[in-house]
Each structure stands twice: as C-alpha cells, then as structure tokens.
C-alpha positions as CSV (number, residue, x, y, z in Angstrom):
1,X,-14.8,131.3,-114.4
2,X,-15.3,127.8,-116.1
3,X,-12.8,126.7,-113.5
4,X,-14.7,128.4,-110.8
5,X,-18.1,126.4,-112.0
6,X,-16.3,123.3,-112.2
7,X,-15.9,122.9,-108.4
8,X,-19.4,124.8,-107.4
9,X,-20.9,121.2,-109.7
10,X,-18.2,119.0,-107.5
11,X,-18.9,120.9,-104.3
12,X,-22.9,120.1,-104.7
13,X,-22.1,116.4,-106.3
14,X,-20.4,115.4,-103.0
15,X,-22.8,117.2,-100.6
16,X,-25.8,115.2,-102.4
17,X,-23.6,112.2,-102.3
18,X,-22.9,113.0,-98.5
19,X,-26.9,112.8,-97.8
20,X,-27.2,109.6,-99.8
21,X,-24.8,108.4,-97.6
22,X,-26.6,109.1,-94.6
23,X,-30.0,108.7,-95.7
24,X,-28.3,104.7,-96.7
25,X,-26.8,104.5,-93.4
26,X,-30.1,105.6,-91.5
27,X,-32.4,102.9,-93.8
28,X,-29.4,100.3,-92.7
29,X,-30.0,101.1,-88.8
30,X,-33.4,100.8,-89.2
31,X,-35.0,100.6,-86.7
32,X,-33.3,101.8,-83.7
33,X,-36.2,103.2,-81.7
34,X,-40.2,103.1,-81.2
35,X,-42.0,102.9,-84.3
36,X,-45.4,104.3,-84.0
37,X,-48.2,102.5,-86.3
38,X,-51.6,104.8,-86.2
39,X,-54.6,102.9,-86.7
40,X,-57.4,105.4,-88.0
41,X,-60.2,103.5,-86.1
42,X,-60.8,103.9,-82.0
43,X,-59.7,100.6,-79.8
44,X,-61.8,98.2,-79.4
45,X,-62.5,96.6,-83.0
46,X,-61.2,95.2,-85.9
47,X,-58.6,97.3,-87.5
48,X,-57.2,97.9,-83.7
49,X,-56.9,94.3,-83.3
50,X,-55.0,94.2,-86.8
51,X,-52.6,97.0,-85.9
52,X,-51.8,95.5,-82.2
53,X,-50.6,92.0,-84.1
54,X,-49.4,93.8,-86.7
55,X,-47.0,95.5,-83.8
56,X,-46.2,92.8,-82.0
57,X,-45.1,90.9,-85.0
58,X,-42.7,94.2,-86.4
59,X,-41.4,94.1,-82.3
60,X,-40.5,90.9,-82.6
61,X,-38.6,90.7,-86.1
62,X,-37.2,94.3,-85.9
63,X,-36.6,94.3,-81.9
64,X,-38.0,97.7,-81.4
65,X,-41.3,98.6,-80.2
66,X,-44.2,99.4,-83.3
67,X,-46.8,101.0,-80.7
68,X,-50.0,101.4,-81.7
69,X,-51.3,104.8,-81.9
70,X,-55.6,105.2,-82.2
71,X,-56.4,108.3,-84.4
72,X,-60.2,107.8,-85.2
73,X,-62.9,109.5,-86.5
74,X,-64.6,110.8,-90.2
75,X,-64.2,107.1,-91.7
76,X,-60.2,106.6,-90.7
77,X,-59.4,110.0,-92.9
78,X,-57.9,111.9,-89.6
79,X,-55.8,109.1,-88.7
80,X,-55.0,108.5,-92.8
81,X,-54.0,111.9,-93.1
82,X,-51.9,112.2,-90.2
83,X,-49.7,109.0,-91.4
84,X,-49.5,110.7,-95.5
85,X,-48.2,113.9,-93.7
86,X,-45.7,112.5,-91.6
87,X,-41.9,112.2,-91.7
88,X,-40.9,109.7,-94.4
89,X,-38.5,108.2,-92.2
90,X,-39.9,105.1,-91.5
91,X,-40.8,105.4,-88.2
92,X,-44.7,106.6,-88.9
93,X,-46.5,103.7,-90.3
94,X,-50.1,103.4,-91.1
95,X,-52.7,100.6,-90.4
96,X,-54.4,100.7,-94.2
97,X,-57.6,99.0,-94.9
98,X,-60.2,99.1,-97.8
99,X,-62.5,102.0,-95.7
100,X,-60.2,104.5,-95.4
101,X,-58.2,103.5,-98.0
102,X,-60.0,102.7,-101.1
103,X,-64.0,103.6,-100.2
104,X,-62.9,106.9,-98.8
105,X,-61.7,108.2,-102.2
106,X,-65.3,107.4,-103.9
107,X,-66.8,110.0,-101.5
108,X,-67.4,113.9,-101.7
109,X,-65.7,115.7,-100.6
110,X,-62.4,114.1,-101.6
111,X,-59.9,113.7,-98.3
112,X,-57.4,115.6,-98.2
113,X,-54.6,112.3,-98.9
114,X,-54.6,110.3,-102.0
115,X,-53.9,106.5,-101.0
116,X,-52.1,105.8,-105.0
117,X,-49.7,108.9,-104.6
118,X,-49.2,110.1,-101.1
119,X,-48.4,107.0,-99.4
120,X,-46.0,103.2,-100.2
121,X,-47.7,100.1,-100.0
122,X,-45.7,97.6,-98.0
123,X,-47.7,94.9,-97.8
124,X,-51.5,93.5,-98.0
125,X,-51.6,91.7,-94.2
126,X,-55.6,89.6,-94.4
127,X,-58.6,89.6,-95.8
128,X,-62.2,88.4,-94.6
129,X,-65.4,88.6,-94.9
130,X,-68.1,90.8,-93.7
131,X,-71.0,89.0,-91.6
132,X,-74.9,90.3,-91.3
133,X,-76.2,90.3,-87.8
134,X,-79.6,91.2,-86.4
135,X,-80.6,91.3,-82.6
136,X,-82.4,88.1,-81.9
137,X,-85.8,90.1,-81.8
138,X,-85.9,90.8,-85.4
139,X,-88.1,88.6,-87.0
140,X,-86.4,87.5,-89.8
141,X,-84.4,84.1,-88.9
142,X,-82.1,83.9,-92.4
143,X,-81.0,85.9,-95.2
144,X,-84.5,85.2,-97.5
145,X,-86.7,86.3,-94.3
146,X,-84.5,89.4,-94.2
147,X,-84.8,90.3,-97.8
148,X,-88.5,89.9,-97.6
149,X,-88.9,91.9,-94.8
150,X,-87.0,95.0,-95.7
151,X,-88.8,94.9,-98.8
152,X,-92.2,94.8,-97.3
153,X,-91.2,97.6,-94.9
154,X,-89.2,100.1,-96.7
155,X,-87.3,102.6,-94.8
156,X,-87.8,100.6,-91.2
157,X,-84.9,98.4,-91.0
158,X,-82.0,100.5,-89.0
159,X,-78.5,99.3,-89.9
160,X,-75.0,100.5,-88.1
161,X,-72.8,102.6,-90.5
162,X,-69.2,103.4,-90.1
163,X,-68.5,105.8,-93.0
164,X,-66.3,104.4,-95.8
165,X,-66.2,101.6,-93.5
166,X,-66.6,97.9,-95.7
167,X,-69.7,97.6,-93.7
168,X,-70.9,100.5,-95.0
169,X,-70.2,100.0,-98.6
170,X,-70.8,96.3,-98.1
171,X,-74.6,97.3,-96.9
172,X,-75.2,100.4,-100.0
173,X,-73.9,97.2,-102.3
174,X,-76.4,95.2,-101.2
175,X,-79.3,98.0,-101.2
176,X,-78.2,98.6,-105.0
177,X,-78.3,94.8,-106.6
178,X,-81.6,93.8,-104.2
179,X,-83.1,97.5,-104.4
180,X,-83.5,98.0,-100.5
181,X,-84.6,101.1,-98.8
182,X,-82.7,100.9,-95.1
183,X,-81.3,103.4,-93.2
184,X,-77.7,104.1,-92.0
185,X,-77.1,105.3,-88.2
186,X,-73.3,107.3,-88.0
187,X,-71.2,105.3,-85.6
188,X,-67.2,106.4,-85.3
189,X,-65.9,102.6,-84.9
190,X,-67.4,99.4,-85.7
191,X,-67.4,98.2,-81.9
192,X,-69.6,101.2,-80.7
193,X,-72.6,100.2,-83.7
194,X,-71.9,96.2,-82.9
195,X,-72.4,97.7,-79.1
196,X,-75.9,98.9,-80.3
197,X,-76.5,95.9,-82.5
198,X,-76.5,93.8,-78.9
199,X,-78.3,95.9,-76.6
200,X,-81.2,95.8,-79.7
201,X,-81.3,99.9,-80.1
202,X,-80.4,99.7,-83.7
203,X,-81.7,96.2,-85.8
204,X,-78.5,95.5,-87.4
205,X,-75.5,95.6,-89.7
206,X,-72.9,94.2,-91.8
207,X,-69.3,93.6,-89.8
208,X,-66.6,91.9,-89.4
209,X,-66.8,87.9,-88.8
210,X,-64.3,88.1,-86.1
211,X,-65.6,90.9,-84.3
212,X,-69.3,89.6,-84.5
213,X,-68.3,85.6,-84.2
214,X,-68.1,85.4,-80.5
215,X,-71.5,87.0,-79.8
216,X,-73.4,84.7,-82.5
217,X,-72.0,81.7,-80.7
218,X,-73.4,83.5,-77.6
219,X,-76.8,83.6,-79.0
220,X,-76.6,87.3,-78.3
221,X,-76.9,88.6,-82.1
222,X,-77.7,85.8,-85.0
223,X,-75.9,85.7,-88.2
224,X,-78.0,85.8,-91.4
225,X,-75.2,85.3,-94.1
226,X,-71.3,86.3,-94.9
227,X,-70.1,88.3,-98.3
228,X,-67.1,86.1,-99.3
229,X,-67.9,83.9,-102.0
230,X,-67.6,80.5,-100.4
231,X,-69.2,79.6,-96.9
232,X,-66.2,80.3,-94.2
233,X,-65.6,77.2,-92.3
234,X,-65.9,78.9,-88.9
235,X,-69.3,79.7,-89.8
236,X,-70.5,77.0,-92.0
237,X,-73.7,76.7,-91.4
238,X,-74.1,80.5,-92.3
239,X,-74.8,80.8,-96.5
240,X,-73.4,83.4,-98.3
241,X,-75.3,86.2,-100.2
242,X,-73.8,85.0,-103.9
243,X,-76.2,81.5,-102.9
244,X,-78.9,83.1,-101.1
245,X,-79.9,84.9,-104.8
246,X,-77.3,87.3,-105.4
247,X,-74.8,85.5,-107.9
248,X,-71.2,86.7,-107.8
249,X,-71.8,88.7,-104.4
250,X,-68.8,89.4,-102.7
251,X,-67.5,91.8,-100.3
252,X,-64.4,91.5,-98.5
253,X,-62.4,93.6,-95.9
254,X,-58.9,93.7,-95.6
255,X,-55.9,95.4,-94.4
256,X,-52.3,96.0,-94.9
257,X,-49.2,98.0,-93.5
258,X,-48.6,101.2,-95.4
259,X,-45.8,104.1,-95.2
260,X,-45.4,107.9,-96.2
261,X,-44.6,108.6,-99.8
262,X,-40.5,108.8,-99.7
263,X,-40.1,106.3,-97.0
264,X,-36.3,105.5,-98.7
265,X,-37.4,101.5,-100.0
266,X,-34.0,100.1,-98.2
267,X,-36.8,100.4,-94.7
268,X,-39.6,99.3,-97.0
269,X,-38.3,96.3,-97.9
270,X,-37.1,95.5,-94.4
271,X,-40.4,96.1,-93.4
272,X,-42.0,93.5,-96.2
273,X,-39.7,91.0,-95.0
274,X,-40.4,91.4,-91.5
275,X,-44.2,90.9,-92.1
276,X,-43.8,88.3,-94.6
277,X,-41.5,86.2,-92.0
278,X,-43.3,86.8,-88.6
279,X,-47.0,86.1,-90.4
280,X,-45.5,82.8,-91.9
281,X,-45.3,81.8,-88.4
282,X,-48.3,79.1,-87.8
283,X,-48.8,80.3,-84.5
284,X,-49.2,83.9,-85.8
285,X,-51.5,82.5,-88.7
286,X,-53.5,80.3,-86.8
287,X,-54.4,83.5,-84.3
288,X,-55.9,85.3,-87.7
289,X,-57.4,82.2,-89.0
290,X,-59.3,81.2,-85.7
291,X,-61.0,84.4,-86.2
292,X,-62.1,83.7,-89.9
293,X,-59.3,86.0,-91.6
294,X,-56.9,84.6,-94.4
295,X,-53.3,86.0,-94.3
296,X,-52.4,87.8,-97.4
297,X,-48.6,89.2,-97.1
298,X,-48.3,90.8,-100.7
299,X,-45.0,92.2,-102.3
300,X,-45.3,95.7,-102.5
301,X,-45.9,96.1,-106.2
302,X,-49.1,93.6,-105.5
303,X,-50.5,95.7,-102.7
304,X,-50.1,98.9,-104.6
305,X,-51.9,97.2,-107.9
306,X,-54.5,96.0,-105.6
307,X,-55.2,98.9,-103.7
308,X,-55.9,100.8,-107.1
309,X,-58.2,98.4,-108.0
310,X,-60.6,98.4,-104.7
311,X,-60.5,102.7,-104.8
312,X,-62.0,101.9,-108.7
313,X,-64.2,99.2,-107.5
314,X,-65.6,100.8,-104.7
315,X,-65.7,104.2,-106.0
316,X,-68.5,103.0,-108.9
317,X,-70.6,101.5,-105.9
318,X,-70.6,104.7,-104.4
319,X,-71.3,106.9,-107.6
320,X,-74.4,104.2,-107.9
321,X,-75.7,105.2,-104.8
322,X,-74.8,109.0,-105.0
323,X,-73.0,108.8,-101.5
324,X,-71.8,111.5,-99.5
325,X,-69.0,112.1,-96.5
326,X,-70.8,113.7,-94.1
C-alpha cells in the first residue's frame, strides 16, 4: 500500500512538472500571435491614443500585432473588468490609468476588480498634467478671474465629468481646497465633454494637455492653468494652480501596461523589457513629449507600489467629497 502511494506522489510530481514545462515553454514563445490590449475608454482621446503607441511599440519589439481593443463606459470599469477576468496567458493586456485604476476604487459601489490583487503591473508608461479650459465666452480670462467667479456664482459654472476620470477627481480636488460649488455633466470619454467644451454647451473642464493643446493654440478653448507642480514648457505661459494660491496643488494623469493576475512573470518581464526598450527610443519619446507627457517606464515592483499609493490618495479625495458611481 505504501508502495502503491509512493508512485500515485511520483505519478502527480511529474504531471505538475509536465505543466511547468509547458506553461515555460509557452512564456518562452511568447508571443506568437495577436495580442489584444483593451483600452476601457472609447477612441478618440487620451487613453486611446496611449494604448495605440503603446501597441505599435509591443508590435515592433515583439513582432506580433498588440491591437487595440475599445471597451468604454462606467469610468473604464467594463473594459477593467473584462482584462482582470481574462485568460492569464499573456495575450489580454490592459491599458491602466489612474481613473479606472486607482480613483475607481474610492467610489461606491466598489467595481467588481480590485486593481492591487486581480491584476500584474508591468510597467508605469507617462505621466502629465491635467489642463483647465473654458470656451472663449466665459468671462473669466485666468485662473484668479475663474476662482472669483465661481465663487460669486455658486452652482452656475458647468464642468465635463468622466467618472473616476483624473479630470474628475482633479476638478472635486479643486472644489474641496478652494470650497467651490460647480456642477459635473456625465460624459463616457473625455473627447465627447472636450467636444462640448468647443461648441460652448457646457463652460468647461479639467483634461488632458495633449488632448486640449491643439485647440488652445487654435484660440478655440483658452487655458486657465495646469495641475503639475511646475509650469509645462509647452504651455509656459499657462501658471499652475500650486502658484495661482493653492500651494502644493498637483494633479497628474498617467498610465501604464497592466496584465491578469497569473500572467506566468517569464511574459511579464518580456513585456517590461519590450516597453522599456521601444520608449527609450527618442523618436518614440519625443512623440509623447511634444504632446506635454513625460515617459515613466517603471519596473514592475515600482508600478505596483505606485499604483497602491494613487487608489489611497485618491480614495481620501473622494471620501472628502462623499462621491458616488453612478
């Protein structure tokens, strides 16, 4: 009987071996076909801008297509959720940013993913500021007019909100430390409020610099002040909130390349590399840069630390202003 149990343990020792093997084998092959990386925002603005580079930089060092994939809607959680629950094979990847990865987890109800345990963090990709932008009718012409005239009209000034979005938080951040009564309009994706922002039916919002840059220099929306802590130098003319009266202000977006918990680390590492190398590229870096964005290409263990640290940050902002996901 001993005997008997002796080779059962073998028998089971070898099979497990036998997967290792092939799971080893599979990581070292990686990839060898399409790669799909959902972005939980609709095309058109920031985050799908991030996730098309992001692919065409993986295509390049890997020599397999990373295709984006657009899963928007309720603040990137859809999209987030799809990635968590996929196949942790490598070949699902997720566009992670600071909305639907860090803000999101302030909000009730919880989503249904938890960005600390259900997914790897490969690597942080950029960061950049957020920009405030009226239509050229509002009357206030910088950041002080702006202040003054919320205050003296309480509840008139309309601002775009993408759920969890940076904007969003960015905006509820500023309403807490300058005590601000404005009111959010629901918009699925950054590009559609921006949209509004230009054609004048809402008065504003906080967004990305690279998505809102080319319409300041068109005159067609005007640029009251940016939430990183120094001035950014495509923009410098533009003051930020931390100098306008707001010491220590600073709000930044970012995003990074994430994978399903269990992806094996042999692909995660190949993956790091591969971003680390085709973003070290000054072609590649300039492209981010000339839209006001600093490349960040993080080890994993930094990303993960950091993205902790945003969902704790952000989640006191939101308790502060007793937010909702609606």
């Amino acid at each position: 009987m001993r005997l008997k149990t002796f080779f059962v343990a073998l028998a089971v020792m070898a099979s497990h071996a036998g997967f290792a093997g092939v799971a080893h084998a599979q990581a070292s092959n990686y990839p060898d076909h399409a790669v799909r990386i959902i972005v939980p925002f609709p095309a058109g603005g920031t985050s799908d801008l991030m996730g098309r580079m992001m692919g065409e930089v993986l295509s390049k060092q890997l020599n397999q297509p990373f295709v984006v994939e657009n899963k928007g809607g309720a603040g990137g959680a859809i999209g987030s959720e799809q990635a968590a629950r996929a196949a942790a094979d490598g070949y699902t990847l997720l566009l992670s940013g600071i909305g639907s990865n860090a803000i999101i987890h302030g909000l009730e109800p919880k989503p249904s993913y938890d960005s600390n345990t259900d997914f790897v963090h490969v690597t942080q990709l950029a960061a950049g500021p957020n920009m405030l932008v009226v239509h050229p009718s509002f009357p206030a012409k910088d950041f002080k007019e702006f202040i003054a005239w919320v205050k003296a009209n309480p509840g008139k000034f309309d601002f775009g909100q993408v759920t969890a979005s940076s904007g969003h938080l960015t905006t509820e951040y500023l309403k807490q430390v300058a005590d601000l009564n404005m009111v959010g309009i629901p918009y699925r994706g950054g590009a559609l409020a921006l949209n509004d922002v230009l054609a004048g039916q809402i008065h504003g919002m906080f967004t990305n610099l690279d998505a809102a840059l080319p319409h300041v220099q068109a005159g067609k929306v005007r640029a009251l002040a940016v939430t990183s802590l120094e001035r950014n130098p495509l923009m410098p003319d533009v003051p930020t909130i931390a100098e306008s009266g707001y010491e220590g202000f600073s709000a930044v977006s970012w995003t990074g390349l994430s994978a399903p918990k269990g992806t094996p680390p042999e692909i995660v590492e190949k993956l790091h590399q591969a971003m680390v190398k085709g973003f070290a590229d000054p072609e590649t870096r300039k492209r981010l840069e000339a839209i006001g964005l600093v490349v960040v290409t993080s080890s994993p263990e930094e990303f993960t630390k950091f993205v902790a640290g945003e969902i704790d940050r952000w989640s006191e902002v939101v308790k502060k202003g007793n937010l909702k996901f609606e």
